[in-house]
C-alpha positions in Angstrom: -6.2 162.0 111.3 -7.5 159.4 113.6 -11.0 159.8 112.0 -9.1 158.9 108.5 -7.3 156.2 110.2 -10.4 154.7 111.6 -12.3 155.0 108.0 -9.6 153.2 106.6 -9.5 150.0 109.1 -13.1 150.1 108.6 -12.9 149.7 104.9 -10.8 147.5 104.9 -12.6 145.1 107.6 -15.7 145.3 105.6 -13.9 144.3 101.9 -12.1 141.0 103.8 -15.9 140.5 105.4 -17.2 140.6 101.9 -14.8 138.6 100.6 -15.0 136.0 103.0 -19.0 135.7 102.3 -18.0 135.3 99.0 -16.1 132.6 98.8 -18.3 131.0 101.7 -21.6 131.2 99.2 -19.4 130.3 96.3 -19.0 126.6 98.6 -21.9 126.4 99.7 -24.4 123.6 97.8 -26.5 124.2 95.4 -28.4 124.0 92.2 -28.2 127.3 89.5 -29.8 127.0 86.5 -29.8 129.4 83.6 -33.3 129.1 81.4 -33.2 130.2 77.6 -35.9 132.4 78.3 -34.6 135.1 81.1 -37.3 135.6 83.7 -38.9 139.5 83.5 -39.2 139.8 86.9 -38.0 137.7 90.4 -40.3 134.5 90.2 -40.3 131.6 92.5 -41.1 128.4 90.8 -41.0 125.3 92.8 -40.2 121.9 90.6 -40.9 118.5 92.5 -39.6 118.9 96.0 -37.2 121.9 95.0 -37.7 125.7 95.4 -36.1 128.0 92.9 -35.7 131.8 93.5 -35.6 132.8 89.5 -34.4 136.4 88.7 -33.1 137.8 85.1 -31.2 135.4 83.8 -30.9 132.9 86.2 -32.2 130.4 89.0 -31.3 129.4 92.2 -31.6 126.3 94.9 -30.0 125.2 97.5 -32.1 121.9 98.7 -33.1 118.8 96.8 -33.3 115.4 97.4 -33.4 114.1 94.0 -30.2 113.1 91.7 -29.2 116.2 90.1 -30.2 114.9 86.7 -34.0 114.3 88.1 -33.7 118.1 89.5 -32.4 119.8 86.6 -35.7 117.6 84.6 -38.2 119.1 86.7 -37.1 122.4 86.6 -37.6 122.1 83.1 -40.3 121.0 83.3 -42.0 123.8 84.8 -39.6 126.4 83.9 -38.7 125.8 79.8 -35.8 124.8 78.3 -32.4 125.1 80.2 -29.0 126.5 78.2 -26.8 126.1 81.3 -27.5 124.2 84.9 -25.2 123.0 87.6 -25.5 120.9 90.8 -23.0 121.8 94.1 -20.5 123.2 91.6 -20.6 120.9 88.8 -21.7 121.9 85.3 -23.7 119.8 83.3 -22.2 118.6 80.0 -23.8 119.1 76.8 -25.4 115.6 76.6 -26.7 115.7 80.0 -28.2 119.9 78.9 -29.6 117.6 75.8 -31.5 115.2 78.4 -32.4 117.6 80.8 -34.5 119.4 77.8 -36.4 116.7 76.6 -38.4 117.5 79.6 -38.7 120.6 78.9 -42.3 122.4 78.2 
């Protein structure tokens, strides 16, 4: 019984841990940017002064020291075409997607 007890305080510990990380990476700042083309495997691409960690359908940064605008430009300019980006939480609207790409390769 106190084994069962013990499991249970344990789960429990470790789903309010999790959740907690969660929400703490979910603050944190950063740049995500979703290509048209997914990536076939985990790729690191580094745009101007910023490193993304690509995988599947996405992208990932958490430093830059450019205007998001300049950032989301560079990383399409090495990357391709973006269909969705956003900076510390922010999406970008369709007419800022529409200047992003006409750096695109």
């Amino acid at each position: 019984m106190r084994t069962l007890i013990a499991l249970a305080a344990l789960a429990t510990s470790a789903t309010l841990f999790a959740g907690t990380a969660t929400d703490a990476m979910a603050g944190t700042p950063g740049y995500r940017l979703v290509p048209e083309a997914a990536f076939s495997a985990a790729n690191t691409v580094v745009a101007r002064d910023v490193l993304w960690k690509c995988a599947g359908q996405a992208c990932v940064a958490t430093k830059a020291s450019s205007r998001p605008e300049i950032v989301c430009a560079s990383a399409a300019r090495e990357i391709g075409k973006v269909a969705a980006f956003s900076a510390n939480g922010q999406d970008f609207t369709a007419e800022q997607l529409a200047k992003c790409n006409e750096k695109a390769r």
